[in-house]
C-alpha positions in Angstrom: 143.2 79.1 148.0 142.6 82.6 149.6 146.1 83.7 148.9 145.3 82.6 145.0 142.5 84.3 145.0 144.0 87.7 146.1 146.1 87.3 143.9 144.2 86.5 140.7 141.7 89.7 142.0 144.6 91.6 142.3 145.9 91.0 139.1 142.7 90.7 136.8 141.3 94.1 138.8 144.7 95.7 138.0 145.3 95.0 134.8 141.9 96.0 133.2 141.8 98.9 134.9 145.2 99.6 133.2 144.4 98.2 129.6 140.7 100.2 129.7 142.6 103.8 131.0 145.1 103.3 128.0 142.0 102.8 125.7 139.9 105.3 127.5 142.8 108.3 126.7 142.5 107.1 123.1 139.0 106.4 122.6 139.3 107.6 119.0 141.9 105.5 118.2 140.9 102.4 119.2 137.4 102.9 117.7 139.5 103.0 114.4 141.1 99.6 115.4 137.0 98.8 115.7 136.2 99.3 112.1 139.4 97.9 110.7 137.9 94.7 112.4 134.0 95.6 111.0 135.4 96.0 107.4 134.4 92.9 105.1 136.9 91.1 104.7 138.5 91.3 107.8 136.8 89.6 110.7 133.7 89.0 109.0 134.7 86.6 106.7 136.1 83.8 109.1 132.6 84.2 111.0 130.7 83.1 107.8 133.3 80.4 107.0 132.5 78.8 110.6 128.9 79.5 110.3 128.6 79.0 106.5 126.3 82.1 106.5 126.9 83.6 102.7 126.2 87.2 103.1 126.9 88.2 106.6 128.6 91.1 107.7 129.6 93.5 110.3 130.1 96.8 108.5 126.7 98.1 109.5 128.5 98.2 112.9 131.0 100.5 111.5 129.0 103.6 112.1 128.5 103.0 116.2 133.0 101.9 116.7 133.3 105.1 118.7 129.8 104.4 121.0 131.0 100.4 121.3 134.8 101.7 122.3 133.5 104.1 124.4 131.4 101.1 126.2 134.4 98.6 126.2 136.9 101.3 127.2 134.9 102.3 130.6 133.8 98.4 130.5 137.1 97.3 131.4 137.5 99.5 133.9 134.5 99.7 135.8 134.8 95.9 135.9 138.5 95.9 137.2 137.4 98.3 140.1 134.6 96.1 141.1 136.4 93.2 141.5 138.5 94.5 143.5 135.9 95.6 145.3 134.4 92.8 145.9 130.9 94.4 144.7 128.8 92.8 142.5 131.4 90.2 142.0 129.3 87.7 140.3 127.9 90.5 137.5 131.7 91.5 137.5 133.5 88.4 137.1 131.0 86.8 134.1 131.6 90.1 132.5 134.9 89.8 132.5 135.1 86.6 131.7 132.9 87.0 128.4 135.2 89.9 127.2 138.2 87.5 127.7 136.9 85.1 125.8 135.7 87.3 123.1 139.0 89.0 122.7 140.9 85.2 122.9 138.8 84.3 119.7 139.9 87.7 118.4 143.2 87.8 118.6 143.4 83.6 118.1 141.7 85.0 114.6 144.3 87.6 113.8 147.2 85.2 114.9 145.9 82.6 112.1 144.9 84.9 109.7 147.0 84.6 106.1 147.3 88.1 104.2 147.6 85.9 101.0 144.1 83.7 101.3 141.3 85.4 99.6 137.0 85.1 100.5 134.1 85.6 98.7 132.2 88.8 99.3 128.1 87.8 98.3 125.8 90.8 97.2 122.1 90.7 96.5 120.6 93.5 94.3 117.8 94.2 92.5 117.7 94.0 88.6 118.2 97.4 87.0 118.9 99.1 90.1 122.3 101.4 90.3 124.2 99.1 92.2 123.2 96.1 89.7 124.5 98.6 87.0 127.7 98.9 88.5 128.2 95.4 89.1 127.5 94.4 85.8 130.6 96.8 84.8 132.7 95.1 87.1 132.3 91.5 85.9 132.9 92.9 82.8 136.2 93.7 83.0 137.0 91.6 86.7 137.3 87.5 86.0 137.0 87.3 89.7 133.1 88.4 89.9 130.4 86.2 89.1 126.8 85.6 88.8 125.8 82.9 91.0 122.1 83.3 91.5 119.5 85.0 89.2 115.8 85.6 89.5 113.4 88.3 87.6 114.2 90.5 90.3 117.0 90.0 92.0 120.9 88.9 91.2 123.3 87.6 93.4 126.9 88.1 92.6 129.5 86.5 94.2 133.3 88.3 94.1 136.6 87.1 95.3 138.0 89.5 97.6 141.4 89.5 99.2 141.1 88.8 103.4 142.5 91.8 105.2 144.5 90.9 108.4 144.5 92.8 111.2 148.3 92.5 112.4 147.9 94.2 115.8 145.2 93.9 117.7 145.5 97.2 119.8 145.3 95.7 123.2 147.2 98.5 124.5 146.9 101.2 121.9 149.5 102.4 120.7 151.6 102.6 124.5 153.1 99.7 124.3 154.8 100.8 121.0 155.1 104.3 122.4 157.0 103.2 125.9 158.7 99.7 125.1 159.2 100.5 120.7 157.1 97.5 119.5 153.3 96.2 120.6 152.2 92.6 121.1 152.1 90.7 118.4 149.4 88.8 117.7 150.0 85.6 119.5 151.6 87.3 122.3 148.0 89.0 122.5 146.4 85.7 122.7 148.8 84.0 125.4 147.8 87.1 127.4 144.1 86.5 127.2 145.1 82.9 127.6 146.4 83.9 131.1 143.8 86.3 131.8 141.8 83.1 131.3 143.4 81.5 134.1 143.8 83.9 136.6 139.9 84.4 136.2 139.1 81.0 136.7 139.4 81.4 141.0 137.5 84.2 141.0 134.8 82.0 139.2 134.9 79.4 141.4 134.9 81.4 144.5 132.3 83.8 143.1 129.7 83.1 146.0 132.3 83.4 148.8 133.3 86.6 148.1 131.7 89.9 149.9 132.9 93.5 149.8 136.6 93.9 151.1 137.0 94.3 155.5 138.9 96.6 156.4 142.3 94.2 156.2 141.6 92.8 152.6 141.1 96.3 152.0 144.8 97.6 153.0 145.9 94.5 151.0 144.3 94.6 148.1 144.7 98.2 148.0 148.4 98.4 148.4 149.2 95.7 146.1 146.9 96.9 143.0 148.2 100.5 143.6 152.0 98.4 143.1 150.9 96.5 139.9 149.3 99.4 138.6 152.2 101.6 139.7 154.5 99.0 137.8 152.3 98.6 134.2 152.8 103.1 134.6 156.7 102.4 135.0 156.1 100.2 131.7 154.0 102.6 129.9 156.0 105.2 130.8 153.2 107.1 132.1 151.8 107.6 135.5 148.4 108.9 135.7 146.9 105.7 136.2 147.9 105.3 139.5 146.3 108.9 140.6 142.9 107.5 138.8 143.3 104.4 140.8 143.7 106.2 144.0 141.1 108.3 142.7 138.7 105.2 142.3 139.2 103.2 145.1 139.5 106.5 147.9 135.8 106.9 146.2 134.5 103.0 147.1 135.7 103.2 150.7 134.1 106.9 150.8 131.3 105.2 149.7 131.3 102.0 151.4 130.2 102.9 154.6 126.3 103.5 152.5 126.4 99.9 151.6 123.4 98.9 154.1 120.9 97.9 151.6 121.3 96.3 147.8 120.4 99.0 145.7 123.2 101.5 147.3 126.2 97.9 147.1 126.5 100.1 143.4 127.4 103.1 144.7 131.0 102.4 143.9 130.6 101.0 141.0 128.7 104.1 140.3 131.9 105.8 141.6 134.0 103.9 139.0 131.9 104.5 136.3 131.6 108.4 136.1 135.2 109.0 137.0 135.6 106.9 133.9 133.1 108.6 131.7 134.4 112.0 133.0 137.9 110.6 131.5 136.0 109.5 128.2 134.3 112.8 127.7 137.7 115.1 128.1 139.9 112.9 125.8 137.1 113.0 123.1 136.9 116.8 123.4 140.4 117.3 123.6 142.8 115.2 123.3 144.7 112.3 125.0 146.6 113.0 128.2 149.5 110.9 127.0 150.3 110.8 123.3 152.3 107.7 122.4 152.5 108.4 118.7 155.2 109.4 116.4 153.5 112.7 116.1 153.6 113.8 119.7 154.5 116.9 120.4 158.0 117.8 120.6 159.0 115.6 117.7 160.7 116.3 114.3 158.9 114.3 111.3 161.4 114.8 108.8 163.4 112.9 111.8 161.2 110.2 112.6 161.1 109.5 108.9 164.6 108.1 108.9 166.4 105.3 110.4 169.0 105.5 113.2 172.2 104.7 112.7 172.7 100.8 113.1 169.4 100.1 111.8 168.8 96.5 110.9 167.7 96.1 107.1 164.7 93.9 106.2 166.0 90.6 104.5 164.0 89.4 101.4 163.9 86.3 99.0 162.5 85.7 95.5 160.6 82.7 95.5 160.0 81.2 91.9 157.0 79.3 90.6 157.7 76.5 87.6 155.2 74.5 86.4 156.1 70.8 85.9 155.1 69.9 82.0 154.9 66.5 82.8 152.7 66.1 85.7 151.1 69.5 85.4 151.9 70.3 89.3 153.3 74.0 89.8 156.7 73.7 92.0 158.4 76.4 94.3 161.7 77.1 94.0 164.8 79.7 95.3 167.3 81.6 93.6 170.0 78.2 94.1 167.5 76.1 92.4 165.2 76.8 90.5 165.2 74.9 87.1 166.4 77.7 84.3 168.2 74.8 82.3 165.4 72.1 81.9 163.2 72.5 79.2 160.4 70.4 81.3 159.8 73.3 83.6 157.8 76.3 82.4 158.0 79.8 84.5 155.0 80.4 86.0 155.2 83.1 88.9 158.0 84.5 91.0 156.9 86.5 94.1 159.4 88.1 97.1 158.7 87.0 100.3 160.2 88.5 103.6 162.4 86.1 105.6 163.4 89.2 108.4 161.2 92.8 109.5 164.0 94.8 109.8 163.7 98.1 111.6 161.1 100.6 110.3 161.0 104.4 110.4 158.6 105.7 112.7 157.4 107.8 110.0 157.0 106.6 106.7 153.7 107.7 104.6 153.5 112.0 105.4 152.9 113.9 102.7 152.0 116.9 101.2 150.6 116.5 97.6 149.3 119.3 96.3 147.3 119.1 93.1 150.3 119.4 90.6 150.9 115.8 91.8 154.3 117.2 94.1 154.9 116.5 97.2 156.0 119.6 99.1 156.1 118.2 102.8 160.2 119.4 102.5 159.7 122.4 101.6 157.9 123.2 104.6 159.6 121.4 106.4 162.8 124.3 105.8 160.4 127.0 106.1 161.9 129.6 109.2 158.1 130.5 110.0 155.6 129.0 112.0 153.2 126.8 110.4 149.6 125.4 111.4 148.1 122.7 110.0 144.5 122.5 109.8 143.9 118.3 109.7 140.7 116.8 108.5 140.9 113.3 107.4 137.3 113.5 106.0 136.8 116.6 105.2 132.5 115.8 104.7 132.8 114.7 109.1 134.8 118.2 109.5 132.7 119.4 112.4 131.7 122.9 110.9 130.7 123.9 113.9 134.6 124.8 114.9 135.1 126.6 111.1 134.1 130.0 112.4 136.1 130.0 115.5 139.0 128.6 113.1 138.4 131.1 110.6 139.0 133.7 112.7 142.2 132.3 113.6 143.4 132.4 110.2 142.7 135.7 109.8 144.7 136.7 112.6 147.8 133.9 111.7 147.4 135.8 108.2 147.4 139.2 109.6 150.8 138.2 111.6 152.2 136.5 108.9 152.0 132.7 110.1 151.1 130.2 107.4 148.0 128.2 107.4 147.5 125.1 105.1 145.0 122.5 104.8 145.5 118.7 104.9 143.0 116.0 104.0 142.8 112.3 102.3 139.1 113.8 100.8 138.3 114.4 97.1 139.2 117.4 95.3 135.2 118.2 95.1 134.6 117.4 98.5 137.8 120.1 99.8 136.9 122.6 96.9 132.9 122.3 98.4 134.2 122.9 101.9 136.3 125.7 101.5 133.2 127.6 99.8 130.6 126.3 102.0 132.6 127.7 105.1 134.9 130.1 103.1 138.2 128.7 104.3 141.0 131.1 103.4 144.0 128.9 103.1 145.0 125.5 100.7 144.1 121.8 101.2 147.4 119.3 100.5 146.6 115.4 100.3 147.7 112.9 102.7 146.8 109.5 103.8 144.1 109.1 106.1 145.7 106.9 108.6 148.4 109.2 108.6 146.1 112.0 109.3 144.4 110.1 112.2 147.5 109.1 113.3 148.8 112.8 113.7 146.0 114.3 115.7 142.6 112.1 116.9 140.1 115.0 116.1 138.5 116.0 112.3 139.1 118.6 112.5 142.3 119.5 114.5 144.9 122.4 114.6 148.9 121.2 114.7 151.5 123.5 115.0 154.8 122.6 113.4 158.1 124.8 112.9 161.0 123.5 110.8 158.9 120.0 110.9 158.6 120.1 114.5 155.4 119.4 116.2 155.1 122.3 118.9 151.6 121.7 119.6 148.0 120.4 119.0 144.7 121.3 119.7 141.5 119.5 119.0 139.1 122.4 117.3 136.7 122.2 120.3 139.5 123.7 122.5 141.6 125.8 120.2 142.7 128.7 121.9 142.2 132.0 121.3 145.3 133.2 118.5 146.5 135.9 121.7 147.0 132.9 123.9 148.5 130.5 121.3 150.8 133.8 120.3 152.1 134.7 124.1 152.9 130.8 124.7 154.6 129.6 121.3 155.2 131.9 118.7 157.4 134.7 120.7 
C-alpha cells in the first residue's frame, strides 16, 4: 500500500503541476476555452435539461473567465505541490478531487454532445421594452421563436437554438497539438480524468496517515516527480517545467525546517503559490514562454496554410432523405440506394456527412479584408519590406493606455519606411471611432477573431512579419522602444 501510495502522490502531484504550468503560460487562452463553455448553448443547456431549470445560464460568468483561469491555472498547481508535500494533504487531496470530478462531467459532456441536436433558449422581457421590440421582429420572420408565456407585463419567448459543442476541451492548451500534432480528443480527455480518478482514490483513503515528507520520502518523491515531470517536458517539447519544479520544491524544504507550529505547515504552500502567481502575472503582461501555435514565431503563414505533400484528404458521403408516401416515415438513404425510380418515395433532404477528418492546414481562416470586400493577406505576404501588425480582436477592449507609446512607434516605422497596418474582427464604426479617439495613423483590415487571438494573446499586440514570416511579437505592455526593435530585426 505505501509503494501505491507514492506512486499515486507522485503521479497526481506531477501531473497537475504540469497540466496547470501549461495553462498558467496561456492563461489568456484557456480563459477563451472558459467562455466557449459559458456561452448558451454550449454547456448550459445540458445543465437545465438534467435540472429542468428553463432559464438558466452561465454567460454572466463570461465576464470573470480570465479571473476563474487565473484561479484554476495556479489551482492545479499549488495543489500538485502540496501533495507532494505532504502539507495540508487533506485540504489538498478533496480539492483535487472535486476538480477531477468537475472536469470528468465536463469532458463526459463534450464527449456526448451532438453538433446536430438543438435546445431551447427561454427569455423573459418586459412588454414594450427594446429587447421585447426586437423579439417581436424576430418571430416575425423566424418560425423557430415563440411565445410561450404572456402577462400585462411581461413575455416569455421561447427560441430553438442550435447546441454548440465544444470539441476540445483544452486540457493541455494548445501543447499537446503544438508538440505531438493533435490534442486529446474528447473521450481521451475523460479516460484521463477517469484515471486521475483512480490514482486519487489512495491518497483519499490514506489521507489521515500522511504527514510532511522525512527526509527519505523526500529524496524519493523528489527524484521521481522531477522524472515524470522531466518526461511530460520531453512530451511537450518544452522544459521549463522542470526548472519551476525544482524551483518549487528547493522552496518547501527551504521552508520546511519553520514547520513547528500550524499556522507556518503553509509556508510552502505559500511558496507554491507566489512562484505561481509570479508565472501568472508575466505571461499576462507579456506573453507566453512557450508558444505552441501556428503563429509562433519563426513561422511562414502563407506556409502553414497549405498541406504537405502526402496529405490525407477528408472522405465525405451524401446521405439522402425520402419520405415514404405510404407510411409517412422519412427514410435515409446512400448514393447505391436511394429510391430515384419509385414513385412511392418523395425527396425530402440530402445532407453530406464526414465518414474520415483528413489532414487540415495549420492555417486556414487569415485574412486581410479590407473594406472593398478583398482580401489582400498575399499581397503582403510578397511585400520585400518589413511589416508590423498592430492586432486588436476587439478593438472597444484595445487597452488605450498602450496607443501613445504605439503611436510613437508608428511614427518612427513611418519615418524609416516600415509599414504599419491594422487588424481587427470590430465594426467599421467601432475601428473608424478608435482611430480618431487615439489618432492612429495607419489602416484597419478585418479578420476573424479567433484567428486574431490565436496569433498573439494580447488586445492589443504588435507582430512583426516579413514575406509572411512571423519574426516577432510583443504584447503592447512590453513593446520595445523602435531603436531596440530596429538594432535586433530590421538590419
Amino acid at each position: 500500500m505505501k509503494i501505491l501510495l507514492t506512486i499515486s502522490r507522485v503521479f497526481v502531484g506531477a501531473l497537475f503541476i504540469v497540466s496547470g504550468l501549461i495553462k498558467a503560460n496561456d492563461t489568456l487562452g484557456f480563459s477563451y476555452k472558459l467562455e466557449e463553455y459559458f456561452e448558451n448553448g454550449a454547456l448550459a443547456y445540458r445543465i437545465r435539461d438534467w435540472f429542468g431549470w428553463d432559464s438558466f445560464s452561465l454567460e454572466f460568468l463570461m465576464e470573470h473567465a480570465l479571473l476563474l483561469a487565473i484561479i484554476m491555472c495556479a489551482a492545479e498547481i499549488i495543489l500538485g505541490f502540496a501533495v507532494l508535500f505532504g502539507t495540508k494533504i487533506k485540504f489538498a487531496v478533496y480539492s483535487l478531487f472535486g476538480l477531477t470530478v468537475m472536469f470528468f462531467f465536463l469532458t463526459l459532456h463534450t464527449a456526448t454532445c451532438d453538433p446536430h441536436a438543438s435546445y431551447n433558449d427561454v427569455t423573459t422581457v418586459e412588454v414594450g421594452s427594446a429587447k421585447h421590440s426586437r423579439l417581436i421582429t424576430r418571430m416575425e420572420s423566424n418560425s423557430k421563436i415563440v411565445i410561450k408565456e404572456e402577462s400585462e407585463n411581461k413575455v416569455t419567448f421561447v427560441e430553438e437554438m442550435p447546441v454548440q459543442c465544444v470539441t476540445d476541451c483544452g486540457c493541455f492548451g494548445d501543447a499537446m497539438k503544438g508538440s505531438l500534432g493533435r490534442s486529446l480528443t474528447p473521450w481521451e480527455s475523460w479516460t484521463k480524468d477517469l484515471i486521475l480518478i483512480l490514482f486519487l482514490i489512495p491518497i483519499i483513503l490514506s489521507r489521515n496517515s500522511i504527514k510532511i515528507n522525512n527526509t527519505r520520502e523526500d529524496i524519493i518523491i523528489g527524484a521521481s516527480s522531477l522524472a515524470f515531470v522531466g518526461f511530460l517536458s520531453w512530451v511537450f517539447d518544452w522544459y521549463f517545467p522542470m526548472l519551476f519544479f525544482t524551483v518549487g520544491y528547493l522552496g518547501y524544504y527551504g521552508t520546511k525546517r519553520l514547520l513547528f507550529n500550524t499556522v507556518l505547515r503553509w509556508l510552502p504552500i505559500l511558496v507554491a503559490t507566489i512562484i505561481s502567481i509570479v508565472f501568472i502575472i508575466y505571461t499576462l503582461n507579456y506573453l507566453p514562454v512557450r508558444d505552441y501555435r501556428a503563429y509562433e514565431v519563426g513561422n511562414s503563414i502563407p506556409e502553414q496554410m497549405v498541406l504537405p505533400e502526402g496529405a490525407k484528404e477528408s472522405i465525405f458521403d451524401n446521405v439522402f432523405y425520402y419520405k415514404n408516401k405510404t407510411t409517412g416515415v422519412v427514410e435515409e438513404f446512400t448514393e447505391t440506394t436511394y429510391p430515384w425510380d419509385d414513385d412511392n418515395y418523395e425527396f425530402s433532404d440530402r445532407q453530406t456527412k464526414l465518414l474520415f477528418q483528413g489532414d487540415v492546414a495549420a492555417i486556414t481562416d487569415f485574412t486581410m479584408m479590407a473594406d472593398d470586400g478583398n482580401d489582400y493577406a498575399q499581397d503582403y505576404f510578397s511585400e520585400e519590406g518589413y511589416i508590423f501588425m498592430f492586432v486588436a480582436y476587439d478593438i472597444n477592449k484595445a487597452d488605450e493606455g498602450a496607443m501613445k507609446k504605439i503611436n510613437t512607434f508608428v511614427d518612427q516605422c513611418n519615418t524609416n519606411g516600415s509599414y504599419v497596418i491594422g487588424l481587427t474582427a470590430s465594426l467599421y464604426d467601432d475601428v473608424e471611432n478608435f482611430r480618431h479617439k487615439n489618432q492612429t495613423m495607419f489602416d484597419f483590415y478585418t479578420c476573424d477573431a479567433i484567428t486574431l487571438k490565436t496569433i498573439v494573446r494580447a488586445n492589443p499586440g504588435v507582430v512583426l512579419m516579413k514575406k509572411g514570416i512571423i519574426l516577432a511579437k510583443w504584447n503592447s505592455n512590453n513593446l520595445p522602444d523602435y531603436e531596440i526593435v530596429n538594432k535586433q530585426y530590421l538590419k
